[in-house]
Structure formats: C-alpha cells, structure tokens
BAFI-405136 format. One record per residue: residue number from 1; residue in three letters; z, x, y of N, C-alpha, C in turn. Coordinates in steps of 0.001 Angstrom, whole numbers, padded with zeros to 6 digits. Layout:
N
   seq   type       n_w       n_u       n_v      ca_w      ca_u      ca_v       c_w       c_u       c_v
   NUM    ALA         Z         X         Y         Z         X         Y         Z         X         Y
...
END
This chain:
196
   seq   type       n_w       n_u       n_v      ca_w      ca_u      ca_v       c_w       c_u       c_v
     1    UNK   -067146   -023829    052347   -067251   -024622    053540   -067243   -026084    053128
     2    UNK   -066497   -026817    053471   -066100   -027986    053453   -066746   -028910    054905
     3    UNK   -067345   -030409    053840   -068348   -030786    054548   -067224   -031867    055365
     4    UNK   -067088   -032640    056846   -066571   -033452    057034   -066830   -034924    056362
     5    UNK   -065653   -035201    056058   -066137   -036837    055775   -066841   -037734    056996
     6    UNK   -066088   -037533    058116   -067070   -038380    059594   -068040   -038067    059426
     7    UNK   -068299   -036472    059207   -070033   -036167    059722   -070858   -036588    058838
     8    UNK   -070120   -036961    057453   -071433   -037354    056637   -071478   -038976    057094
     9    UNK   -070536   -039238    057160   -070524   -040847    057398   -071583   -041136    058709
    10    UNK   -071340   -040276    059572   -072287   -040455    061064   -073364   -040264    060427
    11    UNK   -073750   -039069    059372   -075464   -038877    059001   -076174   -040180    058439
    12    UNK   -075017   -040193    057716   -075402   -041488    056405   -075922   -042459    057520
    13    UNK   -075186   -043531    057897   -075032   -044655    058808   -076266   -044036    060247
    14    UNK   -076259   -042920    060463   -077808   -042421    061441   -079276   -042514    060523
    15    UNK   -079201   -042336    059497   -080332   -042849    058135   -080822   -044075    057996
    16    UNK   -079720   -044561    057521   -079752   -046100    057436   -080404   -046836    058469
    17    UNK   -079458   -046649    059925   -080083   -047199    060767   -081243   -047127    061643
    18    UNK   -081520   -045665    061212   -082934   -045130    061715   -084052   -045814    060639
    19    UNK   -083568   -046195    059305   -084488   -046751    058071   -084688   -048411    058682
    20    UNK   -083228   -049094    058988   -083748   -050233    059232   -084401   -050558    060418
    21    UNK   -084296   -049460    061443   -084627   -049870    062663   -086461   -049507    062123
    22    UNK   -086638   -048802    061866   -088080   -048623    061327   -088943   -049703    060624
    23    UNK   -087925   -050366    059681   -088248   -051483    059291   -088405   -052684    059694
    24    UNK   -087557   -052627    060971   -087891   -053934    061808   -088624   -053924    062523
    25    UNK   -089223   -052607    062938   -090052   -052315    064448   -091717   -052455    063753
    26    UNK   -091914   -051967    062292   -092636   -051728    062394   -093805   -053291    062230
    27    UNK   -095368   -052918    062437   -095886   -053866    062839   -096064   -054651    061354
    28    UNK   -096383   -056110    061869   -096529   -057324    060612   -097794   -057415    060410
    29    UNK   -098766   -056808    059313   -100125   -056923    059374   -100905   -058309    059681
    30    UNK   -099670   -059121    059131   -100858   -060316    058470   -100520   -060661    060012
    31    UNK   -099480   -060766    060762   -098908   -061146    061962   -100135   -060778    063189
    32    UNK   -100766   -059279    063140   -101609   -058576    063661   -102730   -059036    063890
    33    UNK   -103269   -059575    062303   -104420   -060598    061714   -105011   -061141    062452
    34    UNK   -103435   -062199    062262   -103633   -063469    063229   -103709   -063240    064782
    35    UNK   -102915   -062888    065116   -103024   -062403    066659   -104439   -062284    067158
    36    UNK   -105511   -060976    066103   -106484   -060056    066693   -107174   -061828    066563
    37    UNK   -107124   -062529    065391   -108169   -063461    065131   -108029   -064532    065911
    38    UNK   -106926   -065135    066823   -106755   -065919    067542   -107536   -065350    069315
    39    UNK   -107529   -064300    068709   -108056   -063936    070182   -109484   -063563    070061
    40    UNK   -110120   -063663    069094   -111774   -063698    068425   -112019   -064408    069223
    41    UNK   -111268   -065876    068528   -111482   -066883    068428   -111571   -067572    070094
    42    UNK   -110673   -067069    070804   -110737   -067223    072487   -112333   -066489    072584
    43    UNK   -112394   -065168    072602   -113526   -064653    073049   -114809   -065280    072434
    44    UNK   -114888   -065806    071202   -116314   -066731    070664   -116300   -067623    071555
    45    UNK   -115280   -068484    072047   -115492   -070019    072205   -115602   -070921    071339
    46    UNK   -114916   -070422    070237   -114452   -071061    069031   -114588   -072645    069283
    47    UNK   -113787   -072863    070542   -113270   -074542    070315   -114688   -075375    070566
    48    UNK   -115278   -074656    071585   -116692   -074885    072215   -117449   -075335    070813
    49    UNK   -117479   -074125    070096   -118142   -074946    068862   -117981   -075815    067994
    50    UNK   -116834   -075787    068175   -115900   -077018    067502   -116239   -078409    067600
    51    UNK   -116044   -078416    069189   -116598   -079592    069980   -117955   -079856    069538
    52    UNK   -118746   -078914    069984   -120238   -079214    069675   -120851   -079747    067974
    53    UNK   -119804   -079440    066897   -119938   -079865    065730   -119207   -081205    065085
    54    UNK   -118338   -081679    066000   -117863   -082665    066299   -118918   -083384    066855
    55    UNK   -119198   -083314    067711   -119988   -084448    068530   -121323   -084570    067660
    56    UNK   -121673   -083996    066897   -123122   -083860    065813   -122831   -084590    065271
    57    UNK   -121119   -084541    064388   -120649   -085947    063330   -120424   -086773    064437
    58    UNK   -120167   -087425    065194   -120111   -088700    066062   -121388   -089054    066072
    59    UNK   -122547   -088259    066602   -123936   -088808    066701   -124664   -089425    065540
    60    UNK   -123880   -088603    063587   -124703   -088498    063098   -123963   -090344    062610
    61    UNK   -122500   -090306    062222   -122534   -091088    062094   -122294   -092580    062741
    62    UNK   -122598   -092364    064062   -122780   -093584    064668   -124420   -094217    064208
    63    UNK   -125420   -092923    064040   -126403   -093417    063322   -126485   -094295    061944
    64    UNK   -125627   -093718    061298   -125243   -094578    060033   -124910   -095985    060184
    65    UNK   -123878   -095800    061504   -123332   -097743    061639   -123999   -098188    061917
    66    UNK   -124846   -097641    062637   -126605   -098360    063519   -127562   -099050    062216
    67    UNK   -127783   -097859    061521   -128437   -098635    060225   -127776   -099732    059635
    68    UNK   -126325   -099511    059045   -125510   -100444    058318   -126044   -101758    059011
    69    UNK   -125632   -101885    060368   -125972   -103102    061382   -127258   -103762    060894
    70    UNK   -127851   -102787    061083   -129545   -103141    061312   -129762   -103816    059982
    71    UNK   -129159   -103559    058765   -129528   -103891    057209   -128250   -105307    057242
    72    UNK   -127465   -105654    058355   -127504   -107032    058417   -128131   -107346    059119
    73    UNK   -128871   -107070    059788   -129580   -107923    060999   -130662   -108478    060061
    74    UNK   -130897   -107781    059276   -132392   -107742    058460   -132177   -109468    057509
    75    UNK   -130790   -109996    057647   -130774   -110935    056704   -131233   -112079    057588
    76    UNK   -131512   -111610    058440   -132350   -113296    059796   -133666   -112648    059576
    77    UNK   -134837   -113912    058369   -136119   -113827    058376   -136660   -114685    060099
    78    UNK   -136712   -115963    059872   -136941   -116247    061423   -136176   -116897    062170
    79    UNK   -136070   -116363    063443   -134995   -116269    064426   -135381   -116625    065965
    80    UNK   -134811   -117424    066768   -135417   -117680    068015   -134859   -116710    068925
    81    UNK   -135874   -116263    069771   -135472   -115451    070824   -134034   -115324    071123
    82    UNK   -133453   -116349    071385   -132119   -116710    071959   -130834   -116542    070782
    83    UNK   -131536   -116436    069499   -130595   -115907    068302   -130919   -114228    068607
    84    UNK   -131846   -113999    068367   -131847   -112342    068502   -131345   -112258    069325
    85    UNK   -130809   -112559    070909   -130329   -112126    072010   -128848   -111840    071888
    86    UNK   -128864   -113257    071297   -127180   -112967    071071   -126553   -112340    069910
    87    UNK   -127744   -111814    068759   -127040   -110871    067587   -127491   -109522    068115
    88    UNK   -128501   -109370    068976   -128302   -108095    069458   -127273   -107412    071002
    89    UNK   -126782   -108492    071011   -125220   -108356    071775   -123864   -108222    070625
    90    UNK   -124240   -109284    069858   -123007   -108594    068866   -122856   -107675    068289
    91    UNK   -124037   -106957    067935   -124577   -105819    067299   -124059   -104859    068412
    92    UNK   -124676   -104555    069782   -124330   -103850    070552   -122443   -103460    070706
    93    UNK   -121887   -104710    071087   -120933   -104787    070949   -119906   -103796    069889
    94    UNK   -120608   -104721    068731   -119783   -103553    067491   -120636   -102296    067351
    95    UNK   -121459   -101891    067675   -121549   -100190    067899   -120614   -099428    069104
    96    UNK   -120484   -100099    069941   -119289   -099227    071120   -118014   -099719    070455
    97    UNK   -117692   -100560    069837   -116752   -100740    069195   -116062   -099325    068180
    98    UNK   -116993   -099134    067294   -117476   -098484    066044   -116942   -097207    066844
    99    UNK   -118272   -096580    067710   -118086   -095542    068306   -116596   -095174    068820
   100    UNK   -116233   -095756    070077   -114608   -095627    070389   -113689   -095038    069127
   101    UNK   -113502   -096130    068448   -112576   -096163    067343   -112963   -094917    066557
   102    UNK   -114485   -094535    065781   -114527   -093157    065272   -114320   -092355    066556
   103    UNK   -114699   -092412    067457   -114544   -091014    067657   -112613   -090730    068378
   104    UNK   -112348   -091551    068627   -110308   -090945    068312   -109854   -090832    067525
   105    UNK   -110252   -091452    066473   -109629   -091192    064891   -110172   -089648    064220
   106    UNK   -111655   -089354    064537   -111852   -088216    064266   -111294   -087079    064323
   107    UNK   -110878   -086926    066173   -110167   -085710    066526   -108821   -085878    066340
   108    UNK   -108553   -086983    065736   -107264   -087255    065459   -106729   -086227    063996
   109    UNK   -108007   -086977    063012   -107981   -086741    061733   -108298   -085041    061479
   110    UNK   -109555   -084388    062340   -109610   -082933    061870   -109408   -082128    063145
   111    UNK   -108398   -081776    063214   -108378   -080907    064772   -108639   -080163    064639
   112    UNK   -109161   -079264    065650   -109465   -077428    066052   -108218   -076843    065189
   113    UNK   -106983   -077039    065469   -106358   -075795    064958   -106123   -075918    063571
   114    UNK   -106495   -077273    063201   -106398   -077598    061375   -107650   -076648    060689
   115    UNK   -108860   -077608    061786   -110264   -076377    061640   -110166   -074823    061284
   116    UNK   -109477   -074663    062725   -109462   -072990    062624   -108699   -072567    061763
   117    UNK   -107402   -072703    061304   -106503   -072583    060151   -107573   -072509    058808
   118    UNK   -107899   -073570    058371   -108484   -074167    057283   -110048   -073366    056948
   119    UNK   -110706   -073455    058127   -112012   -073017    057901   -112603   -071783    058447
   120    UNK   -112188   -071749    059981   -112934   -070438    060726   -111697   -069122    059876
   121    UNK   -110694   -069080    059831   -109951   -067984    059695   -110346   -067280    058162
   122    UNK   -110296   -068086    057275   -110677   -067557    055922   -111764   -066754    056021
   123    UNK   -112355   -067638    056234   -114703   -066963    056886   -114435   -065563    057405
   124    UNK   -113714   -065835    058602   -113691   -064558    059126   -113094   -063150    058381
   125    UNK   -111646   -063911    057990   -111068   -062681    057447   -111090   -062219    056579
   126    UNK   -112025   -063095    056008   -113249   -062262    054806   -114251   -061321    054879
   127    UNK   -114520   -061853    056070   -115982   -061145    056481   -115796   -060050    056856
   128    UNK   -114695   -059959    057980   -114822   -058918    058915   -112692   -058367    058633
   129    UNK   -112719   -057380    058813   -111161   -056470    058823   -110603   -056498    060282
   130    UNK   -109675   -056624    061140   -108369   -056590    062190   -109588   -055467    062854
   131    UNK   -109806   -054715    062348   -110606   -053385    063133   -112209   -053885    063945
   132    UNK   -112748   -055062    062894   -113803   -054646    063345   -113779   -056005    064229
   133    UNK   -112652   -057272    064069   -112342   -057976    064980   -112243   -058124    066044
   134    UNK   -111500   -056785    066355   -110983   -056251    067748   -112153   -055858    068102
   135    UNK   -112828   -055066    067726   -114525   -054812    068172   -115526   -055911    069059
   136    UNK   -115679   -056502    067848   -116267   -057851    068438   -115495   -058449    069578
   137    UNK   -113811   -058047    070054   -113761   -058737    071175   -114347   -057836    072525
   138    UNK   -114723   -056561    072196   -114588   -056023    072970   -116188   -055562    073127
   139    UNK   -117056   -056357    072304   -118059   -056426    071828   -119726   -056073    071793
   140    UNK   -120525   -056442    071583   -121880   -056571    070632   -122492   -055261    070887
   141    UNK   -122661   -054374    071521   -123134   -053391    071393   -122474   -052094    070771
   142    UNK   -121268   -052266    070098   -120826   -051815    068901   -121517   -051908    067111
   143    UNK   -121247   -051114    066195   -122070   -051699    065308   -121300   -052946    064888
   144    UNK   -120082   -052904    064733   -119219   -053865    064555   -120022   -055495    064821
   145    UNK   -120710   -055574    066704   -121157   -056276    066818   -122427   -057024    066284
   146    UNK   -123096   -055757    065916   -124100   -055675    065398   -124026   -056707    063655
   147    UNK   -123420   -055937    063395   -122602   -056580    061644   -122505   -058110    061740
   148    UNK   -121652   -058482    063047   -121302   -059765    063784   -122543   -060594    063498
   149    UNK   -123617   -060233    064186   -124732   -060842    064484   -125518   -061264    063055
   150    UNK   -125807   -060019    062360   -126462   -060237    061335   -125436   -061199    060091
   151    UNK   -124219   -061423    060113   -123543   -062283    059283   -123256   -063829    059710
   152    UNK   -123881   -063770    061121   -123507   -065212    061907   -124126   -065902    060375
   153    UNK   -125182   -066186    060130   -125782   -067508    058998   -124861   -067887    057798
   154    UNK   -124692   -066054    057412   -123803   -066718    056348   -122250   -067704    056558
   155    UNK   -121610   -066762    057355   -120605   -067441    058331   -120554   -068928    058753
   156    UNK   -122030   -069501    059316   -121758   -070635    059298   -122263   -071608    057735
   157    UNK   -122963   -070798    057176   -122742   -071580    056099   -121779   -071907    055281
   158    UNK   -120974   -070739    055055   -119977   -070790    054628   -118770   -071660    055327
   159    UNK   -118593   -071555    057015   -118292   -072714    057478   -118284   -074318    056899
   160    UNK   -119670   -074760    057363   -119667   -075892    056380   -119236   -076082    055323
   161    UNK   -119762   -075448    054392   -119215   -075530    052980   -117674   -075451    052854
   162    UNK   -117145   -074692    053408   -115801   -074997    053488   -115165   -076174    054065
   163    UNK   -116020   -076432    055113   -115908   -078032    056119   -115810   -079121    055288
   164    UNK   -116755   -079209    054343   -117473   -080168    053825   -116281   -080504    052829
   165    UNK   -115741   -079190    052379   -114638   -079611    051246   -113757   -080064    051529
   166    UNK   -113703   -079334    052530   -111904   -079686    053211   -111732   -081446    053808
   167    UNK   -112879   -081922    054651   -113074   -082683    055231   -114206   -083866    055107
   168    UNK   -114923   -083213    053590   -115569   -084471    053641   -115429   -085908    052974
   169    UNK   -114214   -085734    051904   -113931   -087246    051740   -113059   -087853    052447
   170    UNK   -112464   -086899    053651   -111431   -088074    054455   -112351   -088473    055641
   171    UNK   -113511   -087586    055624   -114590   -088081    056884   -115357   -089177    056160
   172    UNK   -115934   -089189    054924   -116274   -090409    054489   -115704   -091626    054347
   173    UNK   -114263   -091187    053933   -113061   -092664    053579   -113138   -093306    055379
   174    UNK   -112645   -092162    056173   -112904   -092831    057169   -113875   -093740    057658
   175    UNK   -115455   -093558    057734   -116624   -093696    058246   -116511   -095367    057161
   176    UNK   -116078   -094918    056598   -116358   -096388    055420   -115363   -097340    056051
   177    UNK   -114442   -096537    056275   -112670   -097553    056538   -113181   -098657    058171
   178    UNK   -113834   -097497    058667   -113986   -098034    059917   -115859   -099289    060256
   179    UNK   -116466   -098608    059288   -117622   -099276    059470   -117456   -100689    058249
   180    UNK   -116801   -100919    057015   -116187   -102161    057049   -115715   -103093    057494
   181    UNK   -114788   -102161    058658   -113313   -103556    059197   -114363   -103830    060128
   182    UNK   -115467   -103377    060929   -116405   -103870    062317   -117202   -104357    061718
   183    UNK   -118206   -104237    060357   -119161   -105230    059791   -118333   -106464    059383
   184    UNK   -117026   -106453    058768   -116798   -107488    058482   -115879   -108961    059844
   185    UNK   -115942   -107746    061231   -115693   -108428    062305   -117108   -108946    062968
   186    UNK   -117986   -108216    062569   -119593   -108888    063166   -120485   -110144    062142
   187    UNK   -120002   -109980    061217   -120742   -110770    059987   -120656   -112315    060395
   188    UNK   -119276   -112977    060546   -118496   -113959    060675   -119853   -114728    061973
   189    UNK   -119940   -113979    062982   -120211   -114482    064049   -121615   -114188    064276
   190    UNK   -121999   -113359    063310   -124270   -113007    062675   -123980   -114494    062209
   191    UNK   -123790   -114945    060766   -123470   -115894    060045   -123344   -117560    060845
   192    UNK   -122556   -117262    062034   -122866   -118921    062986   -124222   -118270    063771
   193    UNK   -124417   -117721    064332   -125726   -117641    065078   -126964   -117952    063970
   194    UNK   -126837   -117466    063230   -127697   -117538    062187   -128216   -119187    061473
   195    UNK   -126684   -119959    061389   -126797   -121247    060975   -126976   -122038    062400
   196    UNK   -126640   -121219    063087   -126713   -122218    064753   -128108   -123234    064850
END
C-alpha cells in the first residue's frame, strides 16, 4: 500500500500548523504576571499609597528647608521687630517657593509607574506567585490573604529599602539642587535687611 504524497503533505503541514498555532495561542507567563499584578495593584490602591508616601517626603522635606532657613535666620543676633517682620516674610516666601517647585519636580522625577515597575513589582513577585495574587484580588479570607497580611511589614520594608536605593540620591541631589538655588535667592535680601 502506497502512501499518497498529498496526504502526507496535508498531515505534515496539519502538524506544523496545529504546532504553531499552539505556540502562538498559548499563554505568556511573565505576560500573565504582569497582568494578575497590575490588577493587585488596582485592587490594593497601590497609587493611594503611593500618594500617601509621597506626600510624607514633601512634608518631611519641606521640614528640612524650614530648618536650613531657620540656621540662616540664626545669623541675626539683634534684630528690630521690623527686621524680623520682613525676614520672616522672606523666609515665608521661600518656603512656598521651595514647596511648589519640590513638590512638581518630585512627581515628575519618581512616578507611580517607575515606582511600581522598580519597587512594588519585584516585592511582590517575590513574595507571592500569579496564584496566590489572584487570591488576594479576590481576597483576605483566603489563606492566600491571610499570608498577605502577615507579610505586609516585610513588604514594606523591603519597599523602602528598595525605594531608598533606587531613589535616594536623585531625591537628595534634588532636595539639595532645589534648597540651594532658594537659599541662595533668600540670602542676598536676609543680608540687606540685616545691614539695613
């Protein structure tokens, strides 16, 4: 019995294309990953915290420019009412100054999705597997959730620490870049009040 040449050619070429079609259909893990973890990340309120750790560095270091200020103010031993009035207007001044300027450059400099890329995704997809992800969205009274709960500390520590690397000498270069160019725009005009 003699095999057809078509029919093998139809089998062959039905193989193949049943192999590549398999190969294209089938799912992209890391693709999956991301997907399940972008949608964590909706169900945490990821950005929410984002924000809220953001606005901690705005508070913390607008405190810093506050001091910087204050350690020139400190160079007027005695001063008449009417000098303090008007260096604590210039002072005022360059703190909303200060403030504005850090805080657009900030969200400029570390965004949420640089964040989440950079810091929340590693954490997580260390911590936790696509399986137990999906859990947590669907969540906490699973053990999955449970797991969730009891790893939050390390999670955010590890957060930071990852934060800190990723972001803390361009958050310092910044904080410096910006609390220079405004001390050295307030100094000029401490300096005539001062000799006034």
């Amino acid at each position: 019995m003699m095999i057809d040449k078509k029919f093998c050619f139809i089998i062959i070429c039905s193989f193949v294309s049943g192999v590549l079609l398999t190969a294209c259909t089938a799912k992209d893990p890391e693709a999956e990953k991301m997907a399940v973890f972008e949608k964590f990340m909706q169900a945490t309120q990821a950005q929410t915290q984002y924000q809220q750790m953001m606005s901690t560095i705005e508070t913390q270091t607008q405190n810093r420019f506050v001091s910087r200020l204050r350690q020139q103010y400190r160079m007027f031993n005695v001063i008449t009412q009417e000098k303090e009035a008007k260096i604590k207007a210039v002072m005022e001044e360059a703190q909303n100054i200060f403030a504005a300027k850090f805080k657009s450059q900030l969200y400029d400099n570390i965004t949420f999705s640089d964040v989440k890329g950079k810091v929340y995704y590693p954490v997580f997809t260390k911590q936790f597997n696509t399986s137990e992800l999906k859990s947590f969205i669907t969540f906490y009274e699973s053990p999955a959730g449970k797991k969730l709960i009891a790893q939050t500390p390390n999670i955010m520590q590890n957060t930071m620490e990852i934060f800190n690397r990723q972001y803390g000498s361009r958050l310092n270069d910044l904080i410096h870049s910006i609390t220079m160019e405004e001390l050295q725009k307030v100094k000029p005009e401490l300096e005539k009040i001062k000799n006034f």
